[in-house]
C-alpha positions as CSV (number, residue, x, y, z in Angstrom):
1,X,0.0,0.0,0.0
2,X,3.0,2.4,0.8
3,X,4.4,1.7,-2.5
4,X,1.0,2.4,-4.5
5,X,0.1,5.6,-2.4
6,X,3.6,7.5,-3.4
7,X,3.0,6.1,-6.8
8,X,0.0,7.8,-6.8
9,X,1.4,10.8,-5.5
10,X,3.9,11.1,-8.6
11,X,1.2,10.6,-11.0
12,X,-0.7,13.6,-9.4
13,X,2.4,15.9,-9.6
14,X,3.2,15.2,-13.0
15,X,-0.2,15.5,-14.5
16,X,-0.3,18.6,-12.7
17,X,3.2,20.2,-14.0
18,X,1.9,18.7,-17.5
19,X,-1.5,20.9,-17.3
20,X,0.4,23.6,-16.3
21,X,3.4,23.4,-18.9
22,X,0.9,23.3,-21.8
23,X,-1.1,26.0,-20.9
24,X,2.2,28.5,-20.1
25,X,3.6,27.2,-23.3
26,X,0.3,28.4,-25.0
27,X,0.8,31.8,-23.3
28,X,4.5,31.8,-23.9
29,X,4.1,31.3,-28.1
30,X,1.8,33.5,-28.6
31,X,3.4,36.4,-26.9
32,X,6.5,35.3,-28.7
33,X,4.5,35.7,-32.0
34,X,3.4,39.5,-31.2
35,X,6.9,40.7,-29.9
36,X,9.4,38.9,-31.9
37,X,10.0,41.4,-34.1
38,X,10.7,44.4,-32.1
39,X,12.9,41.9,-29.7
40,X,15.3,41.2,-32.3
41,X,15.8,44.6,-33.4
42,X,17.5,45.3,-29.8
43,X,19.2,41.9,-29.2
44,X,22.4,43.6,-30.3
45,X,22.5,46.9,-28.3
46,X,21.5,45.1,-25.4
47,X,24.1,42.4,-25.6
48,X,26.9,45.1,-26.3
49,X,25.8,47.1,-23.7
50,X,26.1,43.7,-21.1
51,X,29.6,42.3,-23.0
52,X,31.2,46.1,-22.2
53,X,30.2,45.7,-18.5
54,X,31.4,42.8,-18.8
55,X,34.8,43.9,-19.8
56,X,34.3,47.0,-17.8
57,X,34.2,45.3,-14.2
58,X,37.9,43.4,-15.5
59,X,38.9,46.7,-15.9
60,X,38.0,47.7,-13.0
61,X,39.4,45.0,-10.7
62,X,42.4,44.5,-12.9
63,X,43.3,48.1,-12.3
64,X,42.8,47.8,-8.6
65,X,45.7,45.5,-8.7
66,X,48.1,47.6,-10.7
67,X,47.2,50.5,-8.1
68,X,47.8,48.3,-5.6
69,X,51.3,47.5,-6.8
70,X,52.0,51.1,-8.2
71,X,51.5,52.6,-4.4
72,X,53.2,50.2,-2.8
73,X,56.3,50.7,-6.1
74,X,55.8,54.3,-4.8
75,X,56.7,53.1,-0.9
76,X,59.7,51.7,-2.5
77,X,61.0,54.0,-4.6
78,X,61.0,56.0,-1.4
79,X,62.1,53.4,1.1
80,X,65.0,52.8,-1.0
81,X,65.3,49.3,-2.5
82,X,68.0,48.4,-0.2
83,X,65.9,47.2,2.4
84,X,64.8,44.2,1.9
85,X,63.1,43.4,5.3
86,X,61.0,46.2,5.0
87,X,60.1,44.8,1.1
88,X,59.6,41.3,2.4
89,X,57.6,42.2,5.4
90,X,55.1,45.0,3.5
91,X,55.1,42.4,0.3
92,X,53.9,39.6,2.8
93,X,50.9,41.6,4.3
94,X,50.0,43.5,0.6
95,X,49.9,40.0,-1.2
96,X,47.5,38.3,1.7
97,X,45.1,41.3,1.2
98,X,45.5,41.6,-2.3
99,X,45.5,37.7,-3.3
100,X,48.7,37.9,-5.2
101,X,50.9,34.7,-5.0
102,X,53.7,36.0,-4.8
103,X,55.2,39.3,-5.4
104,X,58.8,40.1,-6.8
105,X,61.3,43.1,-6.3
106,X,64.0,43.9,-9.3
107,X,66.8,46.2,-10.1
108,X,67.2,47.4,-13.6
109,X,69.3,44.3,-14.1
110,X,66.5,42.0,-13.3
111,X,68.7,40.7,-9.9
112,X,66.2,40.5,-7.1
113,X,63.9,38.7,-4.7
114,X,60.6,37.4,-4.1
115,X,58.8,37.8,-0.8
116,X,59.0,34.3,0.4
117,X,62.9,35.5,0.0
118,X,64.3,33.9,-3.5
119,X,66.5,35.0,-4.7
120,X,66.2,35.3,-9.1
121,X,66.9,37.1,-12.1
122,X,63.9,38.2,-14.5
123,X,65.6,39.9,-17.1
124,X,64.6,37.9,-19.8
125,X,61.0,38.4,-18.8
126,X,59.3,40.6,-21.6
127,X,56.9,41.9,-19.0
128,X,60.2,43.0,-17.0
129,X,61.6,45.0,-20.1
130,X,58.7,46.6,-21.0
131,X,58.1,48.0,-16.7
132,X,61.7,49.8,-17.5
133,X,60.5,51.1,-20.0
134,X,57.8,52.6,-18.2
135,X,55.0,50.6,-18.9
136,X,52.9,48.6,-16.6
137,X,52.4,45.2,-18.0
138,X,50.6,41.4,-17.8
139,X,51.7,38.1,-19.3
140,X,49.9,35.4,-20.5
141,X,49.9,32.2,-18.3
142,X,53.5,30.7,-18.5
143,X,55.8,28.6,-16.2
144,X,57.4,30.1,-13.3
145,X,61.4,29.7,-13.7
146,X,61.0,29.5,-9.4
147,X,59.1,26.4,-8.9
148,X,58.2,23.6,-11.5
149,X,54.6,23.2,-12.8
150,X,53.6,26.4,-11.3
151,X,52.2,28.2,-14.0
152,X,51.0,32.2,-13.0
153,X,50.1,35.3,-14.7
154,X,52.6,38.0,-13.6
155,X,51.8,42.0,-13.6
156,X,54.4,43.9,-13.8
157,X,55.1,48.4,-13.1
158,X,58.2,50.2,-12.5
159,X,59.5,51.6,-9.7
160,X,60.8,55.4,-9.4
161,X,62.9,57.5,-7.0
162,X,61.6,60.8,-6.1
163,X,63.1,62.5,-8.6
164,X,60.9,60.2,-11.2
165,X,63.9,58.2,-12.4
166,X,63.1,54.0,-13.0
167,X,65.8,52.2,-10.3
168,X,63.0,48.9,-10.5
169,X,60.8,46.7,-11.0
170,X,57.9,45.2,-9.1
171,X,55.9,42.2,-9.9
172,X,53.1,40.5,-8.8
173,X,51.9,37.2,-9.7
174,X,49.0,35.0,-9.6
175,X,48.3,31.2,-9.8
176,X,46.4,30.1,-12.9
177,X,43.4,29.8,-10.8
178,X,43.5,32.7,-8.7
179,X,43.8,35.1,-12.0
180,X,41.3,32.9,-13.1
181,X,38.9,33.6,-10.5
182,X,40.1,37.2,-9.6
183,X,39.1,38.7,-12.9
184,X,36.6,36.5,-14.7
185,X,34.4,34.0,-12.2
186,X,31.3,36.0,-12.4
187,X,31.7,36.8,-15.6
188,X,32.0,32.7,-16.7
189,X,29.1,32.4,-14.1
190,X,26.7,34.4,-16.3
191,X,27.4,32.8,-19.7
192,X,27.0,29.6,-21.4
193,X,30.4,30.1,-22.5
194,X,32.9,32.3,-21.7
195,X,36.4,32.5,-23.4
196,X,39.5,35.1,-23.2
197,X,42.0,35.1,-26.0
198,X,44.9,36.4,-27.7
199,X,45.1,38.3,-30.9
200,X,45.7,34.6,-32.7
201,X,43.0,33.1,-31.3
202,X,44.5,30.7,-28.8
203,X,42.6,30.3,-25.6
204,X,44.1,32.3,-22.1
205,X,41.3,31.6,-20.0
206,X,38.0,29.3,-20.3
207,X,35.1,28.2,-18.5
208,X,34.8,24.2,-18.6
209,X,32.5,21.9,-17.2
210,X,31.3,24.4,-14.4
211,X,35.0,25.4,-13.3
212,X,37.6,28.0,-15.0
213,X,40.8,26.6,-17.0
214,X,43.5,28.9,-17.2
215,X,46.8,28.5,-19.7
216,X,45.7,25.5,-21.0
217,X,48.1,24.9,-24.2
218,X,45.3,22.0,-25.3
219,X,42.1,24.0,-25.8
220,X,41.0,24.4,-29.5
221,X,41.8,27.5,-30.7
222,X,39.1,29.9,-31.6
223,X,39.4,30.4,-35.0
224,X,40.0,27.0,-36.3
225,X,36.9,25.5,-34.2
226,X,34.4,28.3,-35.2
227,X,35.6,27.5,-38.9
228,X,33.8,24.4,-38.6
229,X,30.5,26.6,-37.1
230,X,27.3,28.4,-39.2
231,X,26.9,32.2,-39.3
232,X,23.5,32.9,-39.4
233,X,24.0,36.7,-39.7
234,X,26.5,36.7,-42.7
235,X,29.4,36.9,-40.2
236,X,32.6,34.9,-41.1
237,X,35.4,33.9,-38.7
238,X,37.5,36.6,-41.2
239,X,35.0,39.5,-39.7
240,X,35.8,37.9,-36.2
241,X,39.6,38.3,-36.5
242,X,39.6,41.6,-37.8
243,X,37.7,42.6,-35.1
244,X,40.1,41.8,-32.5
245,X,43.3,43.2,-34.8
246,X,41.1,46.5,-35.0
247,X,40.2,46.2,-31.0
248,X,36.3,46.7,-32.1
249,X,33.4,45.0,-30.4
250,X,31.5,42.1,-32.5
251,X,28.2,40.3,-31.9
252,X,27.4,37.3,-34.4
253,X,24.6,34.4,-34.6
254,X,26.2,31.0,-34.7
255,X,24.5,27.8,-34.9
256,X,26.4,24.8,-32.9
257,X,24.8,21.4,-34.0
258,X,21.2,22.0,-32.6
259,X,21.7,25.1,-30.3
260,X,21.7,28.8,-31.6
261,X,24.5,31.2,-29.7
262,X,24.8,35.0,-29.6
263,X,28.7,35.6,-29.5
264,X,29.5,39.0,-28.1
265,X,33.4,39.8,-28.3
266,X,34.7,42.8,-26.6
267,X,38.6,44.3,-26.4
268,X,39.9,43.0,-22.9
269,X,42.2,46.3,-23.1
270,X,45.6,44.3,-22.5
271,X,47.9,42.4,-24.7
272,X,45.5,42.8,-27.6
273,X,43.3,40.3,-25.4
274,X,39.3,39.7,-26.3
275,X,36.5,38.5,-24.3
276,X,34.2,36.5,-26.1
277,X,31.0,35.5,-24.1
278,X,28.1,32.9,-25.9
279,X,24.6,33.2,-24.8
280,X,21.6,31.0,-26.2
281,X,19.8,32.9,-28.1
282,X,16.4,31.6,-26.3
283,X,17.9,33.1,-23.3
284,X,18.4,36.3,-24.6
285,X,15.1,36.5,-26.3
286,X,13.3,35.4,-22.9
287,X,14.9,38.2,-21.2
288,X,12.2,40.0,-23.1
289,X,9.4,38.1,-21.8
290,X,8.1,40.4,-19.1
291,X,7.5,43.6,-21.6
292,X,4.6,46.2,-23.8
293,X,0.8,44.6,-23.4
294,X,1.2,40.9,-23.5
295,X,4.0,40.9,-20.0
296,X,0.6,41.4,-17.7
297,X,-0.8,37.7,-19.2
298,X,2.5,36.3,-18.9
299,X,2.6,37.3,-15.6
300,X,-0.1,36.3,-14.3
301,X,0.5,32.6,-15.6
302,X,3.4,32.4,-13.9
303,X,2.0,33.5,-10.9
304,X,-0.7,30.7,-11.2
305,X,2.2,28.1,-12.1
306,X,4.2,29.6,-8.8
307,X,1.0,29.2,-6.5
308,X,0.6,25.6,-7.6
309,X,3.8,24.4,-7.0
310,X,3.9,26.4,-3.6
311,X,0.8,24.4,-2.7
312,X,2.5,21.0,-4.5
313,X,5.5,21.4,-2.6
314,X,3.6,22.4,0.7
315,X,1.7,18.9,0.8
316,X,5.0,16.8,-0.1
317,X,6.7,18.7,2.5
318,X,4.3,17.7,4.9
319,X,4.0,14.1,4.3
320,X,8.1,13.8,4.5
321,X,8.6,16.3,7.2
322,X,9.4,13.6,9.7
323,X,11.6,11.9,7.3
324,X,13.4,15.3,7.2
325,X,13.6,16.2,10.9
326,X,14.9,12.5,11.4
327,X,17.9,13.3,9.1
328,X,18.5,16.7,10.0
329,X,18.7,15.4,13.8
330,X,21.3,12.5,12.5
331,X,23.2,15.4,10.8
332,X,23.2,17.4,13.8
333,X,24.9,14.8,16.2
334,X,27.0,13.7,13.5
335,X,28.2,17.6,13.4
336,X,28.5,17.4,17.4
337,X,30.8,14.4,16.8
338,X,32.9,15.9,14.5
339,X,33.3,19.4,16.5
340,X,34.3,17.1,19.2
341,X,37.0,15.3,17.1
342,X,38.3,18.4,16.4
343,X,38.8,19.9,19.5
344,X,40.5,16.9,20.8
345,X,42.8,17.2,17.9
346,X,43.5,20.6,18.4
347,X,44.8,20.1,22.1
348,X,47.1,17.3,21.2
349,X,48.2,19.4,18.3
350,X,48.5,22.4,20.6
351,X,52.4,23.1,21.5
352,X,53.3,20.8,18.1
353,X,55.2,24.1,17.1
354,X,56.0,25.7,20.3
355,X,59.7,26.8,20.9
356,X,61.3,25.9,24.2
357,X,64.4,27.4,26.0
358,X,65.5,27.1,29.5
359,X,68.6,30.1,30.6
360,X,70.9,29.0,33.2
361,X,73.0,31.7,34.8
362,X,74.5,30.0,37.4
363,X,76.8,27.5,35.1
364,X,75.3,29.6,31.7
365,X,73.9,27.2,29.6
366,X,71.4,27.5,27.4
367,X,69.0,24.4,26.5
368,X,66.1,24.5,24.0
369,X,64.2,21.9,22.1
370,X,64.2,20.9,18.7
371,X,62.0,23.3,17.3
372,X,64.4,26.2,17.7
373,X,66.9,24.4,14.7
374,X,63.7,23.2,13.3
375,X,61.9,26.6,12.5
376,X,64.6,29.1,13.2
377,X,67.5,27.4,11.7
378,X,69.5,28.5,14.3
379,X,71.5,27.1,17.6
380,X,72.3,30.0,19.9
381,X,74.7,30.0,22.7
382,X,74.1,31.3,26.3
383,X,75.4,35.0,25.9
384,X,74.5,35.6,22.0
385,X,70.8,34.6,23.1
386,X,71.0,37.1,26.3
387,X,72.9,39.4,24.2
388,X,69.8,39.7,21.6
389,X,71.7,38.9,18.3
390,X,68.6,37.2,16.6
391,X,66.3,40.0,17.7
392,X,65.2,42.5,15.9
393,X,67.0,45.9,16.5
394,X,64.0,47.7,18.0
395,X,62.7,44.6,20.2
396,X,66.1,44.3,21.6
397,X,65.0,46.6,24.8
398,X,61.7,44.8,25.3
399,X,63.7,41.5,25.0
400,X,66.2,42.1,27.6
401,X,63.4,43.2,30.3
402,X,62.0,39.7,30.0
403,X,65.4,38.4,30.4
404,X,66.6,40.5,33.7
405,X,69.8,40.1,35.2
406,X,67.9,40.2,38.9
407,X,64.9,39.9,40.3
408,X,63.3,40.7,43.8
409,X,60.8,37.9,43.1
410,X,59.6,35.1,40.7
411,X,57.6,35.8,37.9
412,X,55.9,35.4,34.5
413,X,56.3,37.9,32.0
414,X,55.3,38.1,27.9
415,X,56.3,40.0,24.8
416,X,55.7,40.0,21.5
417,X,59.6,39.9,19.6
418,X,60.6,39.5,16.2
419,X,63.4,36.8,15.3
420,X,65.5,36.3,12.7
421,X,65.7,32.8,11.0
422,X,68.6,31.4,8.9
423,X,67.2,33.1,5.8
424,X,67.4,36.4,7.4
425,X,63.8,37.0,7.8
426,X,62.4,38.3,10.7
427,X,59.1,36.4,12.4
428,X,57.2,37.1,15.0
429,X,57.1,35.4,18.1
430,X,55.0,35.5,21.5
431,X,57.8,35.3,23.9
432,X,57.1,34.3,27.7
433,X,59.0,34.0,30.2
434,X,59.2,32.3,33.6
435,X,61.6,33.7,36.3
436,X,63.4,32.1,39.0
437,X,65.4,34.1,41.0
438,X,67.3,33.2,45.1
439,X,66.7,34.3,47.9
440,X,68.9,37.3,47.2
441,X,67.1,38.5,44.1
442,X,69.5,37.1,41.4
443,X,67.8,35.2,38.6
444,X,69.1,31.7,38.7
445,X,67.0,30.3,35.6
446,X,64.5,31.4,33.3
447,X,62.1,29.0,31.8
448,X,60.6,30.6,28.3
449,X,58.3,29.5,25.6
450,X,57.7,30.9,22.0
451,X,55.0,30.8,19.9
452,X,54.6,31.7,16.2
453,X,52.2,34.4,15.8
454,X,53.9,35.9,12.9
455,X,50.8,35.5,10.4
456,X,48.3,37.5,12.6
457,X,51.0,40.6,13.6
458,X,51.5,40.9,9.5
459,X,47.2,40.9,9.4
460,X,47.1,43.8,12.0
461,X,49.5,45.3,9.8
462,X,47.6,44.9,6.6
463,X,44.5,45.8,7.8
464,X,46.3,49.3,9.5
465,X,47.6,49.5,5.2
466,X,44.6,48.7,4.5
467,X,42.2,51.2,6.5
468,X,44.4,53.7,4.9
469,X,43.6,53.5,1.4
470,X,40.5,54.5,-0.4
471,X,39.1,51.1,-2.3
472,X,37.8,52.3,-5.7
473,X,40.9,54.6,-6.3
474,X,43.6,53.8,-4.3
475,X,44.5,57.2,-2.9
476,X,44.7,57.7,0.8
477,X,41.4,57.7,2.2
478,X,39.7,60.6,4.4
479,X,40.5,60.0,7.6
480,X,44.4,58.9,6.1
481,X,44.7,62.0,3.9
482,X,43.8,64.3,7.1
483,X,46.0,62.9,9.4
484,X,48.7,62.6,6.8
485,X,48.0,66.4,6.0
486,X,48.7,67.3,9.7
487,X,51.6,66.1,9.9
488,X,53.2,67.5,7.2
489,X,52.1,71.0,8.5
490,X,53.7,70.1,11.4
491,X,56.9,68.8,9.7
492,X,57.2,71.2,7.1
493,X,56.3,74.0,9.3
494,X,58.1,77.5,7.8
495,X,58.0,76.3,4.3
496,X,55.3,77.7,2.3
497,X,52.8,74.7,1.0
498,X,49.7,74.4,0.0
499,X,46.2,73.0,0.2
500,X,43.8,72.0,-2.6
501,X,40.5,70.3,-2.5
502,X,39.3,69.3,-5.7
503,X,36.0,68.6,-6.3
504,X,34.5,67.1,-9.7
505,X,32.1,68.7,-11.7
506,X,28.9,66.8,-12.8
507,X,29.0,63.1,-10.8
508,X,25.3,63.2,-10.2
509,X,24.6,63.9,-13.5
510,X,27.0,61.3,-14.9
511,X,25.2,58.6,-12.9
512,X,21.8,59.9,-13.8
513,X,22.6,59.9,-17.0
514,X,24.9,57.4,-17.7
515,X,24.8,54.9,-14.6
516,X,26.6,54.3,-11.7
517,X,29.0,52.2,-13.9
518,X,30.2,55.0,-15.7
519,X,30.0,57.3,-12.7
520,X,32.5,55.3,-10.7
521,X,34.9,54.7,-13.9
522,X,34.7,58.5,-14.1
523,X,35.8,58.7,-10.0
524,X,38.7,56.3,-11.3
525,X,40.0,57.7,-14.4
526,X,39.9,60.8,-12.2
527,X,41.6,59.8,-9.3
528,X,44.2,58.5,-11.7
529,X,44.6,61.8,-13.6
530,X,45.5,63.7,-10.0
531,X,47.9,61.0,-8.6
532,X,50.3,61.3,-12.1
533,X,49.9,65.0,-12.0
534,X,51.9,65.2,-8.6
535,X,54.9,64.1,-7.3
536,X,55.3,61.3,-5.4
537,X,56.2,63.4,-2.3
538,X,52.8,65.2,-2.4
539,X,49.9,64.0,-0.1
540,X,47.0,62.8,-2.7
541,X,43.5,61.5,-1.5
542,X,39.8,60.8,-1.8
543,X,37.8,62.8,0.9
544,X,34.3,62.2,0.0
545,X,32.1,60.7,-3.1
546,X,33.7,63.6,-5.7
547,X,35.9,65.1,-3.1
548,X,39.4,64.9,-3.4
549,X,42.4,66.8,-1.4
550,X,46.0,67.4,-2.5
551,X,48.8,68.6,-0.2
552,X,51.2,70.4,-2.1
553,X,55.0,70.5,-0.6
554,X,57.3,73.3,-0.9
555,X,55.1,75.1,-3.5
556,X,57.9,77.9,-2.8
557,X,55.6,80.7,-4.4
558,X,51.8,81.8,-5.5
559,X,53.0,82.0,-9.1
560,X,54.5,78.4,-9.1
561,X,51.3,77.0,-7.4
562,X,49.2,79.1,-10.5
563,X,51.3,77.0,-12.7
564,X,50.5,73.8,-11.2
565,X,47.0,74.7,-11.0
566,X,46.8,75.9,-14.8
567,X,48.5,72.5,-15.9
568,X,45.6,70.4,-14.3
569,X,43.1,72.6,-15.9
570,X,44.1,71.9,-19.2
571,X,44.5,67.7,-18.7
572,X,41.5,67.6,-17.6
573,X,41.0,68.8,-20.9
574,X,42.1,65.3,-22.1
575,X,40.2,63.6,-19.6
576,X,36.7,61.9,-20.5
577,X,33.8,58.9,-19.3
578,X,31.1,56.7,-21.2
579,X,30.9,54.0,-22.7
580,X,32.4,55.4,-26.0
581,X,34.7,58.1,-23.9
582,X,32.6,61.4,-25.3
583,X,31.6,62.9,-21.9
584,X,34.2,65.2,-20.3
585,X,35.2,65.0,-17.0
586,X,36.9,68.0,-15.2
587,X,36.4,69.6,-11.2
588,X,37.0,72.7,-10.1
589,X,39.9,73.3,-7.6
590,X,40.1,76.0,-4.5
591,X,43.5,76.3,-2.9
592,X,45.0,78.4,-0.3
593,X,49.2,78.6,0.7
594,X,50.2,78.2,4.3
595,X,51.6,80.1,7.0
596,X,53.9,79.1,10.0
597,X,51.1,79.7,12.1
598,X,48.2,78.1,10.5
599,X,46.6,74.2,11.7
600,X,44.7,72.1,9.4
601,X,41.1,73.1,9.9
602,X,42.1,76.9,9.2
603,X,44.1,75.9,6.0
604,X,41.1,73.5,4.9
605,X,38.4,76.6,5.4
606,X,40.4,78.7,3.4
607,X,40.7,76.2,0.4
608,X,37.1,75.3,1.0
609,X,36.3,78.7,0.6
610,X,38.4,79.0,-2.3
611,X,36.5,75.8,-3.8
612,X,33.4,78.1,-3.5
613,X,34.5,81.3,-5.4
614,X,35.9,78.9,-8.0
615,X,32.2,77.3,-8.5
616,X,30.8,80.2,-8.3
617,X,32.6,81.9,-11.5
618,X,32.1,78.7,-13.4
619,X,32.9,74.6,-13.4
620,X,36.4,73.5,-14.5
621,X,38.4,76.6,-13.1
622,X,40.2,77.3,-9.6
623,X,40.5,80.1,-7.3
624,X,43.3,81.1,-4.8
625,X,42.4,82.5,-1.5
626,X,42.9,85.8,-0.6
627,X,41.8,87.4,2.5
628,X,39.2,90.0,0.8
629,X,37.1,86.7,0.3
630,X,36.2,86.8,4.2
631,X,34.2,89.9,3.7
632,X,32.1,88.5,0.5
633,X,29.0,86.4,0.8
């Protein structure tokens, strides 16, 4: 009887769906038959329009990561090259927030290091010549000369000194699969197919059987499997490949065996790279299924269909909600088990990496297990240890307070140091201490263990680098800028400097009129425009939505600082937005010089009211204070 009853039960269901699908099919073709025609005449636009936002958000992130390495390229060329702890620690944090695999530092002569401290050459890298060049550059997928079988995408900028002159390199690399996923996941997650290629055709990047393939040398090439394809527009593969060699967007119908596919290729804007994205054609013509007079009948079959299976699913559900319950109960104890398993694991595992040391003063000696030799690489004796030789320069004082001489009592005491292992990198360690001193007050031995906690110092430290910088742009954020601003005032008091908040002209209407999209591409370009105008020395940064503030240092005169401000003016005249790059962008600019005496909140209200005059006589111009514009409305 069981057996009959849910045999029953699946009859019911599908006669219902049946009903159903026939009658929504009915609906379905004959709306199709009254809107056909004005659907196809927009298929293209729309699928341009999609394919360039495609492209668009690459962009977009892909620029993120050269700004990412082309600020910290600017901390070097400042830093100086020669200090490699200072590279290898800031590389370390900018590569865990920034997902690159590995980054690399490089003289002009290609002799450098990466962060995990190799030593290599890259001079016969191409993306290396062309950063001396100038140029910031990206490879195509190829196999690292550091380890075998790794195969990465590498980008590549230069590094300057202050006085603009190229002394580096600095590259950062991905895994396959992490460029893969950085740059194109939701892109391959929103099309049947999704490919990006070089000028010849051969695949760079592909989505496969519900994953992403990167730099796979096997994949057909483009052209020579689309030769085999039908054009149903008058297309040929010919039109397709002079597309890409004249960097123009392309849509064509092509008919695969049974299925119909709108290909939309776009210029990836690197290498000569396209992305070519396939979408059934039935999926972009239901896209249009909910529109003019026929989308209110449409609707409200689906609503019918919706409240059917709601009701469908409702019954079902209550006949196996026990059946349910009895398995999410089993899965719940079987969780219960497992978090138990773990925990037990993670208490044996506990001190598997702790380092142990034991300080002897009367007959100094100085004992430690194997862990030191094992993650250190180093065997210490009794008066290097005490003497702080591994220890970081500027942990040396906290290191020798929690090794005292004497003590008036016993004691536990902790710091965090930084120690440096055979490969002369520094790692952080929590170092505590246990104190036994005699009845005189002089230490007799000290008992200490050390514990790694190198990887969550370097995250504090990222996320400080982090909370710095404005997202979108990559210019100091607000609360950076200001406090980076008042300092410099402080530090450059007597030296004449000067102020500027820049404020574009015409955002809201930008994203009213041509979307948020190409709002925020206009913030970028923007952004972009002010942080090459200035030297590297000068405080750049993004204050508010359209707000940006630039601290000038040791302007030396008005007329100098009405030079600099004339020569933004006019590249802003370069300087333009939308989707075909026809809509200027420019700001207006108020500025105001400083005086020995003057804090940051006076300064800013002068520029600000600078800013104001400037608007006021028209957009894309700038205005100097003066004091007669305190006594004007």
């Amino acid at each position: 009887m069981t057996k009959k009853r849910k045999h029953t039960r699946a009859e019911l269901t599908l006669w219902v769906f049946v009903v159903l699908t026939v009658f929504l099919a009915a609906a379905v073709i004959n709306y199709n038959q009254k809107t056909n025609r004005r659907i196809s005449e927009e298929i293209h636009g729309t699928l341009e329009s999609y394919a360039q936002q495609q492209a668009e958000h690459v962009g977009t992130v892909l620029a993120g990561q050269f700004n990412s390495l082309n600020a910290f390229a600017s901390y070097l060329g400042q830093a100086g090259m020669e200090n490699t702890e200072t590279f290898l620690s800031a590389a370390n944090a900018i590569r865990r927030t920034q997902e690159f695999d590995r980054i690399t530092m490089a003289d002009v002569n290609g002799n450098g290091m990466t962060n995990d401290g190799i030593q290599r050459n890259i001079q016969d890298l191409t993306e290396f010549q062309e950063a001396v060049k100038g140029e910031q550059t990206i490879s195509e997928p190829f196999l690292s000369s550091v380890e075998d079988g790794y195969l990465c995408v590498l980008l590549a900028v230069p590094i300057n000194d202050p006085q603009g002159e190229i002394i580096g390199v600095l590259c950062g690399s991905y895994t396959a699969e992490q460029f893969g996923t950085l740059f194109l996941h939701d892109n391959f997650k929103r099309n049947d197919a999704c490919v990006l290629i070089n000028g010849q055709g051969d695949v760079i990047v592909a989505s496969q059987e519900e994953r992403i393939v990167v730099g796979d040398k096997n994949l057909e090439n483009i052209f020579e499997k689309t030769q085999g394809e039908s054009f149903l527009d008058g297309h040929s593969v010919e039109d397709m490949q002079q597309a890409i060699q004249n960097g123009e967007k392309l849509v064509s119908l092509i008919q695969d065996g049974s299925q119909e596919y709108y290909v939309t290729q776009t210029p990836f804007g690197y290498n000569g790279w396209t992305l070519l994205s396939a979408i059934r054609r039935s999926e972009v013509d239901s896209a249009y299924a909910f529109v003019r007079s026929y989308a209110v009948k449409l609707n409200i079959a689906f609503a019918v269909y919706f409240l059917f299976c709601f009701l469908l699913m409702f019954y079902l559900f209550r006949s196996e909600r026990s059946s349910l319950r009895a398995q999410t109960q089993k899965l719940v104890e079987e969780k219960e088990k497992l978090e138990v398993s773990e925990e037990r694991f993670r208490l044996l595992a506990r001190d598997s990496d702790v380092l142990v040391f034991e300080l002897n003063y009367m007959e100094h000696t100085l004992e430690f297990n194997e862990n030191f030799e094992k993650i250190l690489g180093i065997k210490p004796d009794f008066q290097s240890f005490l003497d702080g030789k591994w220890v970081y320069p500027e942990d040396v004082s906290a290191f020798s307070r929690i090794l005292p001489q004497s003590s008036s009592r016993k004691g536990v005491m902790t710091r965090n140091i930084r120690f440096c292992n055979r490969d002369g990198v520094y790692i952080w360690f929590s170092v505590l201490t246990s104190i036994f001193a005699d009845d005189r007050g002089r230490v007799v031995r000290i008992l200490g263990k050390m514990m790694d906690i190198d990887e969550s110092m370097r995250e504090k430290e990222a996320l400080r680098l982090r909370a710095q910088t404005d997202s979108m742009t990559g210019l100091y954020n607000k609360m950076a800028t200001e406090e980076l601003v008042t300092h410099a005032l402080r530090k450059y008091k007597g030296s004449v400097c000067a102020l500027l908040i820049v404020d574009m002209d015409n955002l809201k209407r930008i994203n009213d009129t041509l979307g948020h999209t190409q709002g925020d591409r206009a913030i970028v370009g923007f952004a972009e425009a002010l942080h090459r105008t200035f030297r590297s020395s000068d405080i750049v940064g993004r204050i508010g939505g359209d707000e940006f503030m630039v601290f000038l240092i040791n302007v030396q005169s008005s007329q100098q600082l009405t030079l600099i401000l004339d020569a933004i003016v006019k590249k802003w005249d370069l300087l333009y937005t939308g989707e075909k790059d026809d809509y200027p962008v420019h700001g207006s600019i108020g500025a105001a010089l400083t005086n020995s005496s003057e804090n940051f909140q006076e300064l800013y209200r002068k520029a600000d009211m600078a800013l104001y005059k400037a608007k006021r006589g028209g957009k894309g111009g700038y205005a100097v204070y003066s004091p007669e514009m305190e006594d004007r409305d």
